[in-house]
PDB file of N, CA, C and O in Angstrom:
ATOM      1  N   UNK A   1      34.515  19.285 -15.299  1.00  0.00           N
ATOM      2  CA  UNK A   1      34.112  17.998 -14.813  1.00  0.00           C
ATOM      3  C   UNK A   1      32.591  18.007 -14.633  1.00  0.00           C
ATOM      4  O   UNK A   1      32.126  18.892 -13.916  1.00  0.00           O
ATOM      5  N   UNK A   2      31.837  17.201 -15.153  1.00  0.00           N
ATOM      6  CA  UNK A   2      30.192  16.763 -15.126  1.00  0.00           C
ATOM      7  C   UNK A   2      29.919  16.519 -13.714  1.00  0.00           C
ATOM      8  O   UNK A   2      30.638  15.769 -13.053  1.00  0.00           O
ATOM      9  N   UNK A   3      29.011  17.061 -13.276  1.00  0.00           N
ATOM     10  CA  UNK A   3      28.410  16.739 -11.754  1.00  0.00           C
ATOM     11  C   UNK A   3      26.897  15.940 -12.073  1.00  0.00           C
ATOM     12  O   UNK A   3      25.829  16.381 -12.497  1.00  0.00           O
ATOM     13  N   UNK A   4      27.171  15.078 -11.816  1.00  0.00           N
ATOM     14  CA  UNK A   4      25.707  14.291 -11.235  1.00  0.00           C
ATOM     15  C   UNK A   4      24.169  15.587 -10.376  1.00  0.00           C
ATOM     16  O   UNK A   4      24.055  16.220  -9.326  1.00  0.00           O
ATOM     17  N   UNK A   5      23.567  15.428 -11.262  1.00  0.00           N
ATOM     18  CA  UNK A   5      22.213  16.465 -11.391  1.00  0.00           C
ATOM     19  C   UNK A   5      21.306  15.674 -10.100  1.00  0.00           C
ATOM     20  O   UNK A   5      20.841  14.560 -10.342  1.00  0.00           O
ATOM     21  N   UNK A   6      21.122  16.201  -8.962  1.00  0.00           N
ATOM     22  CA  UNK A   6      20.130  15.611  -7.779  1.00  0.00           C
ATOM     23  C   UNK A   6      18.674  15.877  -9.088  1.00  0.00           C
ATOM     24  O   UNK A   6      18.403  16.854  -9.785  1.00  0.00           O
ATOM     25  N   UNK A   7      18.050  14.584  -8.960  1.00  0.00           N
ATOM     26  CA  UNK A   7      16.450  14.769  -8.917  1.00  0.00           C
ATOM     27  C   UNK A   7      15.517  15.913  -8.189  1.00  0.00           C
ATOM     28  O   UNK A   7      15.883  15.979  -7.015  1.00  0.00           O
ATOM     29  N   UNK A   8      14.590  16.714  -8.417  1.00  0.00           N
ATOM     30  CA  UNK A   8      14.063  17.664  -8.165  1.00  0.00           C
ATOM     31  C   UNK A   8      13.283  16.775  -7.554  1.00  0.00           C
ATOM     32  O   UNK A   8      12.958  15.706  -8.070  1.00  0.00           O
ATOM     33  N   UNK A   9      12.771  17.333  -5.892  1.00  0.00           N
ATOM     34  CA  UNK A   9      11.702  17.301  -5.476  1.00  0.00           C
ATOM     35  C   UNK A   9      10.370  16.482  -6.231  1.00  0.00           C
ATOM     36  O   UNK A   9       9.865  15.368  -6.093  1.00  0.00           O
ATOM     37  N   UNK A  10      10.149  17.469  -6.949  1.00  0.00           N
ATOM     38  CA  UNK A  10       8.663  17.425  -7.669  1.00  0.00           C
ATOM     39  C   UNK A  10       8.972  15.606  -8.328  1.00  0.00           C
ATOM     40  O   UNK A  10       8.547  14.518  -7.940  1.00  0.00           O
ATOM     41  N   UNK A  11       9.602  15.879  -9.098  1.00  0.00           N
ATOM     42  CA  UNK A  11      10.411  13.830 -10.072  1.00  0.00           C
ATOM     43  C   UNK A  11      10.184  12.840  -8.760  1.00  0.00           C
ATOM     44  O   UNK A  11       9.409  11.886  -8.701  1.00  0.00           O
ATOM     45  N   UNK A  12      11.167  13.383  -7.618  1.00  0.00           N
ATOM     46  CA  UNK A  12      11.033  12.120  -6.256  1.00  0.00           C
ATOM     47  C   UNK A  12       9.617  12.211  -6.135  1.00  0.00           C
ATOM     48  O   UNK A  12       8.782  11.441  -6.608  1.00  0.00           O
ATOM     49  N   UNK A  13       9.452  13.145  -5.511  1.00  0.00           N
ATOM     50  CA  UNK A  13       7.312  13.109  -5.399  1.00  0.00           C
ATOM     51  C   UNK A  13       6.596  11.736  -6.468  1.00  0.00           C
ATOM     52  O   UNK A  13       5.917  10.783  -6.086  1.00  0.00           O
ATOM     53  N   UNK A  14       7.033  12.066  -7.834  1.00  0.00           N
ATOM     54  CA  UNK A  14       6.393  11.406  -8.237  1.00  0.00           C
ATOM     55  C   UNK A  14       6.534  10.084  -8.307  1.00  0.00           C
ATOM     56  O   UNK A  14       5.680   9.215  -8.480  1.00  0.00           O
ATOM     57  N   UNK A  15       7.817   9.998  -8.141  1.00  0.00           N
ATOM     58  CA  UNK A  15       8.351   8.524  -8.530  1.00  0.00           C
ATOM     59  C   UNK A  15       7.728   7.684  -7.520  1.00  0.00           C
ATOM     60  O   UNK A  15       7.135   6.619  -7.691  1.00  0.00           O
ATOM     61  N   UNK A  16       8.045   8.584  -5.991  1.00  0.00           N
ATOM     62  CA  UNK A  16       7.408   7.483  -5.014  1.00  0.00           C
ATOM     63  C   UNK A  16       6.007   7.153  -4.932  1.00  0.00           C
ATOM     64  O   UNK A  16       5.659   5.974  -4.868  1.00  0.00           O
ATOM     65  N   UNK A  17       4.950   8.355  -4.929  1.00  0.00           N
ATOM     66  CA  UNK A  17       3.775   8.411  -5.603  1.00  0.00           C
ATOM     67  C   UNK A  17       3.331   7.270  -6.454  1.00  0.00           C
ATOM     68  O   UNK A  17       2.418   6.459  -6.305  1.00  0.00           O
ATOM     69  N   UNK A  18       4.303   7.444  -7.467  1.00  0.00           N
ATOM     70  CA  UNK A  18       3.597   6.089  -8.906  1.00  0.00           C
ATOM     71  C   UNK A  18       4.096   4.629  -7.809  1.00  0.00           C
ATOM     72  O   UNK A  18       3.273   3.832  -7.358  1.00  0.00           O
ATOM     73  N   UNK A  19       5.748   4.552  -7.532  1.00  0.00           N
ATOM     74  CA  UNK A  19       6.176   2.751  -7.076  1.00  0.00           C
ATOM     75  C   UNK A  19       4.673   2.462  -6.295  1.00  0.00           C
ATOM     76  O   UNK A  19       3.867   1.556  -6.510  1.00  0.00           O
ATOM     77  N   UNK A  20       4.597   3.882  -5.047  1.00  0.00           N
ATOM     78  CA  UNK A  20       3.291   2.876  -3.952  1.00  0.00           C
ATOM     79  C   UNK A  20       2.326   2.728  -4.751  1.00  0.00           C
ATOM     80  O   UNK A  20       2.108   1.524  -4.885  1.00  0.00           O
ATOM     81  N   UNK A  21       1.173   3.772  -5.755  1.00  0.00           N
ATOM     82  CA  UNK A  21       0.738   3.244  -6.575  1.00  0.00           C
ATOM     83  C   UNK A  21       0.711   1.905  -7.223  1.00  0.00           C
ATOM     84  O   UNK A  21      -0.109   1.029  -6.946  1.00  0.00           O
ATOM     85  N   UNK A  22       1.682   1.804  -8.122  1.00  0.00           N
ATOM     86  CA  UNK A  22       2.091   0.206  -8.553  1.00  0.00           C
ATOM     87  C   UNK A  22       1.960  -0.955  -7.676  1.00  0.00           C
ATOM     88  O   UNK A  22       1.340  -1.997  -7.889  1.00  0.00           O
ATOM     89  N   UNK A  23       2.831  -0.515  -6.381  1.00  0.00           N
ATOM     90  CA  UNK A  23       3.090  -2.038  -5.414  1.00  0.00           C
ATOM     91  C   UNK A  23       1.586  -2.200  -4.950  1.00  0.00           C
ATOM     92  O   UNK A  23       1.334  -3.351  -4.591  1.00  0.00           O
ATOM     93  N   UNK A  24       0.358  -1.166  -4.862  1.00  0.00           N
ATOM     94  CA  UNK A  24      -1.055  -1.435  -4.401  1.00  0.00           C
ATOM     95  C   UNK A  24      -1.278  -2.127  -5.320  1.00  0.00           C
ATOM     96  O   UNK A  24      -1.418  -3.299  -4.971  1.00  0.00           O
ATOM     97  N   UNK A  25      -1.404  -1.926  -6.574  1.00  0.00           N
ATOM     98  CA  UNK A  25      -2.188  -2.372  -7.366  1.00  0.00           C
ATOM     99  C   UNK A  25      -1.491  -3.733  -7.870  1.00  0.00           C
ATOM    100  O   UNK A  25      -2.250  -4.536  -8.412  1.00  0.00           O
ATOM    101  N   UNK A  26      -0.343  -4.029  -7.771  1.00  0.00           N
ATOM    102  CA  UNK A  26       0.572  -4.917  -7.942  1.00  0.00           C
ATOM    103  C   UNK A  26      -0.211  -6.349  -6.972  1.00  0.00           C
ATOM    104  O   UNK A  26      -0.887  -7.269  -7.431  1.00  0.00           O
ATOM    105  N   UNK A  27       0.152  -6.114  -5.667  1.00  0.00           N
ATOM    106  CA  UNK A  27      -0.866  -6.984  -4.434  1.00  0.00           C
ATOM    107  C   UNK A  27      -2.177  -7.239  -4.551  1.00  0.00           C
ATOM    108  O   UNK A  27      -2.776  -8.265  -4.229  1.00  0.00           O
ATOM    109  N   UNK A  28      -2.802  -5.749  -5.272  1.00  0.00           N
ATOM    110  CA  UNK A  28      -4.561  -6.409  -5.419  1.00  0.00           C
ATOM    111  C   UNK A  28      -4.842  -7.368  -6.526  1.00  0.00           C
ATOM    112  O   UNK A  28      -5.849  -8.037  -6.291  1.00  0.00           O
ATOM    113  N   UNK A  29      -4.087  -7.722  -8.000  1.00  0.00           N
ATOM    114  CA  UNK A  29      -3.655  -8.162  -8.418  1.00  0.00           C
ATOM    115  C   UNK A  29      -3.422  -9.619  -8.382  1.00  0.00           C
ATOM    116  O   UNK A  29      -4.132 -10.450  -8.948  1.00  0.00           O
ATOM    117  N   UNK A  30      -2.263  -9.889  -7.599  1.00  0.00           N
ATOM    118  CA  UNK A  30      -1.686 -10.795  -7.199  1.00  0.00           C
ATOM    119  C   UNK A  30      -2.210 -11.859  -6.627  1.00  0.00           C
ATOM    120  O   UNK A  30      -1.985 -13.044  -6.872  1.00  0.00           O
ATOM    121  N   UNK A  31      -3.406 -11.058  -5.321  1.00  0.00           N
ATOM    122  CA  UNK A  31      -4.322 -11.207  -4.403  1.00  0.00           C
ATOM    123  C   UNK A  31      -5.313 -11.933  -5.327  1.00  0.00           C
ATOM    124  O   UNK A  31      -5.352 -13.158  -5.211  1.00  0.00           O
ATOM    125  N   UNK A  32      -6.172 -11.307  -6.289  1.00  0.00           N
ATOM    126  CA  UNK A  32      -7.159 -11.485  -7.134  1.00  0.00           C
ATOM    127  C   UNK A  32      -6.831 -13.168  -7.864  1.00  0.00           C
ATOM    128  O   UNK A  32      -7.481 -14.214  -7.873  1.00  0.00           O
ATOM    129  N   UNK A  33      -5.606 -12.794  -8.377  1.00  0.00           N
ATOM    130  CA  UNK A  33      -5.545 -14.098  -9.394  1.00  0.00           C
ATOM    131  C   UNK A  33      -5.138 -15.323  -8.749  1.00  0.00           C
ATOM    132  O   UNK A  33      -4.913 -16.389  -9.323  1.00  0.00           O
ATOM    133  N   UNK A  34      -5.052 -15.060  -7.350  1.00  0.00           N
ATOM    134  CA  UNK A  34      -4.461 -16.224  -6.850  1.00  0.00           C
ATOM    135  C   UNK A  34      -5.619 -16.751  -6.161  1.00  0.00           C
ATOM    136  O   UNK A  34      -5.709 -17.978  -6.190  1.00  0.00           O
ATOM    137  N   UNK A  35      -6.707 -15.993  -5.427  1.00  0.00           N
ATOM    138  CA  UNK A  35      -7.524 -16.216  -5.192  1.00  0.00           C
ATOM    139  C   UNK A  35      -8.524 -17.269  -6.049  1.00  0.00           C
ATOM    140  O   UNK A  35      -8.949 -18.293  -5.514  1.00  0.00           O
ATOM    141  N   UNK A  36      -8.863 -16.895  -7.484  1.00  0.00           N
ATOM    142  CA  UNK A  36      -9.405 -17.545  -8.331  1.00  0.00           C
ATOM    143  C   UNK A  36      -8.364 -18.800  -9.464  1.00  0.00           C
ATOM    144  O   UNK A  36      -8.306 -19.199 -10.627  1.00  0.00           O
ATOM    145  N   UNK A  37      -7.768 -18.963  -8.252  1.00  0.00           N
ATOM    146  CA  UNK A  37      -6.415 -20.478  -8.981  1.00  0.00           C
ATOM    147  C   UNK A  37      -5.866 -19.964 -10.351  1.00  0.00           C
ATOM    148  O   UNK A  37      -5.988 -20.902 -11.139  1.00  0.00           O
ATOM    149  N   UNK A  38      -5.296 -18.850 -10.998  1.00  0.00           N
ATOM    150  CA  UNK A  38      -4.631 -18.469 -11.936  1.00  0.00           C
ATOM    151  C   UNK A  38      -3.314 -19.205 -11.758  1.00  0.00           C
ATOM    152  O   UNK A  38      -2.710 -19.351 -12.820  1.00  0.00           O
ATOM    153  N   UNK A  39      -2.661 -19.752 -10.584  1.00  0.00           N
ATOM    154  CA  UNK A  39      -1.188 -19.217 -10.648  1.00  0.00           C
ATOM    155  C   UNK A  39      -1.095 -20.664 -10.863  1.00  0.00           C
ATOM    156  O   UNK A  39      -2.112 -21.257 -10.503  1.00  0.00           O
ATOM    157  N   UNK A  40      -0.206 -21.371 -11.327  1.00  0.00           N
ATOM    158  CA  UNK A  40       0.773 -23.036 -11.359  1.00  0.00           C
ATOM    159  C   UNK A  40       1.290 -22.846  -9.956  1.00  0.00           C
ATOM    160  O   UNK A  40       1.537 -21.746  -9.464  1.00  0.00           O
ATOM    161  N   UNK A  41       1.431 -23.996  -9.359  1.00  0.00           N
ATOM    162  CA  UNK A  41       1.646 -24.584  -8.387  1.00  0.00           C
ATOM    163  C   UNK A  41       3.672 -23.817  -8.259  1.00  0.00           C
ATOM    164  O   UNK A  41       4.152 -23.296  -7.252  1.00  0.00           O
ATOM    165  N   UNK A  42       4.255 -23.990  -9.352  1.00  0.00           N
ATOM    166  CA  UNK A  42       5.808 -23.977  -9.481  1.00  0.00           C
ATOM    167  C   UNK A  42       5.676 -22.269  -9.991  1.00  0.00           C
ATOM    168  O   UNK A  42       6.703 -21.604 -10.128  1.00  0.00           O
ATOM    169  N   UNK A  43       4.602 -21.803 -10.189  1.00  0.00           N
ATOM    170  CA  UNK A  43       4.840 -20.046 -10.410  1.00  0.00           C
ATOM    171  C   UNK A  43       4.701 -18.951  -8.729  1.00  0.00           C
ATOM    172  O   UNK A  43       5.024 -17.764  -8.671  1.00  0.00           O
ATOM    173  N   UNK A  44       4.075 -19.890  -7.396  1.00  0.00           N
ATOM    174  CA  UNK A  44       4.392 -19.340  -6.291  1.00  0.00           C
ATOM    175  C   UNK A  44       4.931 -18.789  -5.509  1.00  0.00           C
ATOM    176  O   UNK A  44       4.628 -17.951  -4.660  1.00  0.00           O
ATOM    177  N   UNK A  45       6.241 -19.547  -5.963  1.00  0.00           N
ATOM    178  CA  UNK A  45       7.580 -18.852  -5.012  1.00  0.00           C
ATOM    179  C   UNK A  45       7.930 -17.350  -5.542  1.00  0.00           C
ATOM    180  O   UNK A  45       8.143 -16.324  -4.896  1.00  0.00           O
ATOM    181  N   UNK A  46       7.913 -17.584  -6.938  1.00  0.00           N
ATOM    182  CA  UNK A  46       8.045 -16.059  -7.943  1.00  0.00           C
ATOM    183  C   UNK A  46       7.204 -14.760  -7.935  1.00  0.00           C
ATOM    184  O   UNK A  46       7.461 -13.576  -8.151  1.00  0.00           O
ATOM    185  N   UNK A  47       5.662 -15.735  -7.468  1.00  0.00           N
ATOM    186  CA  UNK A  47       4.555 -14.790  -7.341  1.00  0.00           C
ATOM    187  C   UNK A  47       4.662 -13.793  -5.698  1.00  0.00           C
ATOM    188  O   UNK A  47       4.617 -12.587  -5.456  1.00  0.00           O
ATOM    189  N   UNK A  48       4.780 -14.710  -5.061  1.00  0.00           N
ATOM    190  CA  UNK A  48       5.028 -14.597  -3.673  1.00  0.00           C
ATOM    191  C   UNK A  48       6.389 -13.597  -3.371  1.00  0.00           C
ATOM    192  O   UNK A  48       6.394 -12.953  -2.322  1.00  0.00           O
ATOM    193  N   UNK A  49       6.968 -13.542  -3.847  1.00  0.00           N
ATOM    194  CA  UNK A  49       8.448 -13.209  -3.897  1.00  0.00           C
ATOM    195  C   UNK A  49       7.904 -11.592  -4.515  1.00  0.00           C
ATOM    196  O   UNK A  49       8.192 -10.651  -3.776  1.00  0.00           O
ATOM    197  N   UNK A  50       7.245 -11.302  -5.646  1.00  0.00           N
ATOM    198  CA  UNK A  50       6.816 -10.081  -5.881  1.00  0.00           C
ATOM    199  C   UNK A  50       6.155  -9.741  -5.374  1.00  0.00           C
ATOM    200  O   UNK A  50       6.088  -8.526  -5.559  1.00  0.00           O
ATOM    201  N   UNK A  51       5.142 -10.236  -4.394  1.00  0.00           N
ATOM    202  CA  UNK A  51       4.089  -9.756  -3.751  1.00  0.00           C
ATOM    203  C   UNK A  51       5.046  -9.246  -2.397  1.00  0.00           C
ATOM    204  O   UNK A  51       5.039  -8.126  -1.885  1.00  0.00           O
ATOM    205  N   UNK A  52       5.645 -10.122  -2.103  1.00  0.00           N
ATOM    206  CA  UNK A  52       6.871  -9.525  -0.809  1.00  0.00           C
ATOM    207  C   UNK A  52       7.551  -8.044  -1.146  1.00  0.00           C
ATOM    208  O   UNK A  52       7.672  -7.111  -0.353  1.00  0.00           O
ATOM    209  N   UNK A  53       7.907  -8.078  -2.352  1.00  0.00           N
ATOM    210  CA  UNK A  53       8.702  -7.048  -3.003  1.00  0.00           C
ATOM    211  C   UNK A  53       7.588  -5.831  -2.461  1.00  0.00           C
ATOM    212  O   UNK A  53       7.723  -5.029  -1.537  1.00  0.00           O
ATOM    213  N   UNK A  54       6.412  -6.034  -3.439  1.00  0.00           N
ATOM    214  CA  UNK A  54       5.545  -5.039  -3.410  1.00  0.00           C
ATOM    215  C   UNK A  54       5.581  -4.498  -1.884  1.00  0.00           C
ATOM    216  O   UNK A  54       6.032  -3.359  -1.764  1.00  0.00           O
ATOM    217  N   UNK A  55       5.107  -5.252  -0.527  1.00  0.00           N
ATOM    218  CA  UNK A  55       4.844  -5.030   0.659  1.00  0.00           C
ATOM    219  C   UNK A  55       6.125  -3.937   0.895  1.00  0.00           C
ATOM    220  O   UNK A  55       5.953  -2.757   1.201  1.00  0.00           O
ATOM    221  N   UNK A  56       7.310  -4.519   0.708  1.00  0.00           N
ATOM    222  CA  UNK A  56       8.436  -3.988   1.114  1.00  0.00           C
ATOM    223  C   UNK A  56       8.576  -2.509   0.877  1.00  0.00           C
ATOM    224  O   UNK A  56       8.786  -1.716   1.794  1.00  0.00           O
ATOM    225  N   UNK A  57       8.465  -2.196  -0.277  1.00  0.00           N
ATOM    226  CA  UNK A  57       8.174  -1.135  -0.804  1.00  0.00           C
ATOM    227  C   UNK A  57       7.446   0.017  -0.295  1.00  0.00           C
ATOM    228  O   UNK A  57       7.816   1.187  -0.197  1.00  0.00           O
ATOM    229  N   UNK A  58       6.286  -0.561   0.026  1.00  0.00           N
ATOM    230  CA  UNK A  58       5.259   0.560   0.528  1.00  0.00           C
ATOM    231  C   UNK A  58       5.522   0.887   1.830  1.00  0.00           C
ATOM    232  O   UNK A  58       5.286   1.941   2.420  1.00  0.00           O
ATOM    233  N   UNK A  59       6.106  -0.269   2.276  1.00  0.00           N
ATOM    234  CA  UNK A  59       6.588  -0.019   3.580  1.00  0.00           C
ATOM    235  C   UNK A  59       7.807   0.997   3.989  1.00  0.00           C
ATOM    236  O   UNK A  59       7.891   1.589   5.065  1.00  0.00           O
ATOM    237  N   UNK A  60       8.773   1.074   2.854  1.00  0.00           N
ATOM    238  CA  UNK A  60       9.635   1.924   2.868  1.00  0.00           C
ATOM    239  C   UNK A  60       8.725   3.595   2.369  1.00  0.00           C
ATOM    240  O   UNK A  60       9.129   4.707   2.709  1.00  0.00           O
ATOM    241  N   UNK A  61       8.104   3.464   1.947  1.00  0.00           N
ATOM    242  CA  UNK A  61       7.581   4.726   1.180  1.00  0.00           C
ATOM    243  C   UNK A  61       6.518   4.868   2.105  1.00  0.00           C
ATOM    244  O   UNK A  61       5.781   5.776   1.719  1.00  0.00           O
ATOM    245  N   UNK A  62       6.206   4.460   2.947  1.00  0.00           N
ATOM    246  CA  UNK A  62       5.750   5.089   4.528  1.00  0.00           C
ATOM    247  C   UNK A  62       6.574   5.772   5.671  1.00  0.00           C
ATOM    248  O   UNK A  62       6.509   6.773   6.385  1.00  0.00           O
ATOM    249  N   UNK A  63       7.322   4.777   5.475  1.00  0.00           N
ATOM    250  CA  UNK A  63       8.330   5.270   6.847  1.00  0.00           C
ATOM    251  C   UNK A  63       9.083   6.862   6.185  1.00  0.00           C
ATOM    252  O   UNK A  63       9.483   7.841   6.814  1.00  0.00           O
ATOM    253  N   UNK A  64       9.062   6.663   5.060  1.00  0.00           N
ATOM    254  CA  UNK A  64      10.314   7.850   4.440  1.00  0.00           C
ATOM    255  C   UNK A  64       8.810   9.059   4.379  1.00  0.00           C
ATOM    256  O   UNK A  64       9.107  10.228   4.134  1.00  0.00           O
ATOM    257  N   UNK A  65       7.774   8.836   4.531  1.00  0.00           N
ATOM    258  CA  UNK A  65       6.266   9.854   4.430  1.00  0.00           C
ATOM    259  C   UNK A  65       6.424  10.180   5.876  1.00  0.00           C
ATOM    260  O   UNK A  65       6.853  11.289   6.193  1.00  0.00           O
ATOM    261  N   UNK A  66       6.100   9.272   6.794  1.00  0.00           N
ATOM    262  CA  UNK A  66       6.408   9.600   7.924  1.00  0.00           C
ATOM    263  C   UNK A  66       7.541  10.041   8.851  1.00  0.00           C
ATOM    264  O   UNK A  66       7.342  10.226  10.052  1.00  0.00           O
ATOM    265  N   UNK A  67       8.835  10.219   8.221  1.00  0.00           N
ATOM    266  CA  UNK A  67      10.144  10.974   8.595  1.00  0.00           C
ATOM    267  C   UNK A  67      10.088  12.277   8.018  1.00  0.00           C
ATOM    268  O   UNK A  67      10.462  13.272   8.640  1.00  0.00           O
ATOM    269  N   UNK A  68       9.496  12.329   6.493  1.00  0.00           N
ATOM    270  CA  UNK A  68       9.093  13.773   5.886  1.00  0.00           C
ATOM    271  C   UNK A  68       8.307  14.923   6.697  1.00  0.00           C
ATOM    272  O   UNK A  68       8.392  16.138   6.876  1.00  0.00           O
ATOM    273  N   UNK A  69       7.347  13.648   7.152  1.00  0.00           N
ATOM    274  CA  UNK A  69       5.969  14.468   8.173  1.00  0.00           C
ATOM    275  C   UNK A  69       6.914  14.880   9.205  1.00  0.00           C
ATOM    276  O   UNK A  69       7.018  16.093   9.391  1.00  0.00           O
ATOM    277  N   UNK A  70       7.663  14.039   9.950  1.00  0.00           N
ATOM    278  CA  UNK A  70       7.902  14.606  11.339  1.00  0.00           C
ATOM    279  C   UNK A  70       9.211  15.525  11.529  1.00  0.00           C
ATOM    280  O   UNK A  70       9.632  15.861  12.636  1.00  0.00           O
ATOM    281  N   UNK A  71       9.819  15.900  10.258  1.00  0.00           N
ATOM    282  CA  UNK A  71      10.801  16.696   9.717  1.00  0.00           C
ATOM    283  C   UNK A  71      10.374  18.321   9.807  1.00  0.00           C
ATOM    284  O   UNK A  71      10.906  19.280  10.366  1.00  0.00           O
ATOM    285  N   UNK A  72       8.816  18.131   8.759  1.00  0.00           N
ATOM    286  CA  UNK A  72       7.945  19.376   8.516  1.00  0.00           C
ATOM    287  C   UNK A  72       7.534  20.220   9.757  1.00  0.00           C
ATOM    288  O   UNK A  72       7.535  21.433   9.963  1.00  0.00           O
ATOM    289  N   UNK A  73       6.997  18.582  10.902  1.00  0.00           N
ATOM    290  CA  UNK A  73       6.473  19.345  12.398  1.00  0.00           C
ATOM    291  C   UNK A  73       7.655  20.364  13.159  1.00  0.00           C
ATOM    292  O   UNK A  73       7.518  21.496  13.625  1.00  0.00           O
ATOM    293  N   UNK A  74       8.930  19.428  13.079  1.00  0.00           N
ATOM    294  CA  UNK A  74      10.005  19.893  13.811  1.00  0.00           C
ATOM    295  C   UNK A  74      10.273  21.818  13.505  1.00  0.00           C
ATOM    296  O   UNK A  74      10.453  22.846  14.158  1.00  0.00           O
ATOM    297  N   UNK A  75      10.163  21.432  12.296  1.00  0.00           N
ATOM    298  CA  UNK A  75      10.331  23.133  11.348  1.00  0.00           C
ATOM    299  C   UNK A  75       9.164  23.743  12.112  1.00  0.00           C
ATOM    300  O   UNK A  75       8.815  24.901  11.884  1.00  0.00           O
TER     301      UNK A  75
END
């Protein structure tokens, strides 16, 4: 029977690494073009909605940095 292979350390590292990556640069982005009127009036809710996404994200990939950190202290 095939067992499902856990991701190595090092792969999670990166993955979360690149999403917060992305969701920064995703918001500065977002930030930028909306600033200088890029977006249609009816492309907001969509824009807004990814820019939420993005926040969400980093926000999770803090808290899970900061449970890592206070995991490491405990040790």
């Amino acid at each position: 029977m095939a067992t499902k292979k856990e991701p190595s350390n090092n792969n999670q590292d990166q993955l979360t690494n690149l999403a917060n990556r992305v969701s920064r640069s995703s918001i500065a982005v977002v930030d930028a073009v909306a600033q200088r009127g890029g977006f249609k009036g009816e492309e907001f809710s969509t824009i807004g909605a990814l820019r939420d996404q993005c926040v969400q994200m980093i926000q999770i990939i803090e808290s899970m940095e900061q449970e890592q950190a206070m995991t490491v202290d405990e040790d």
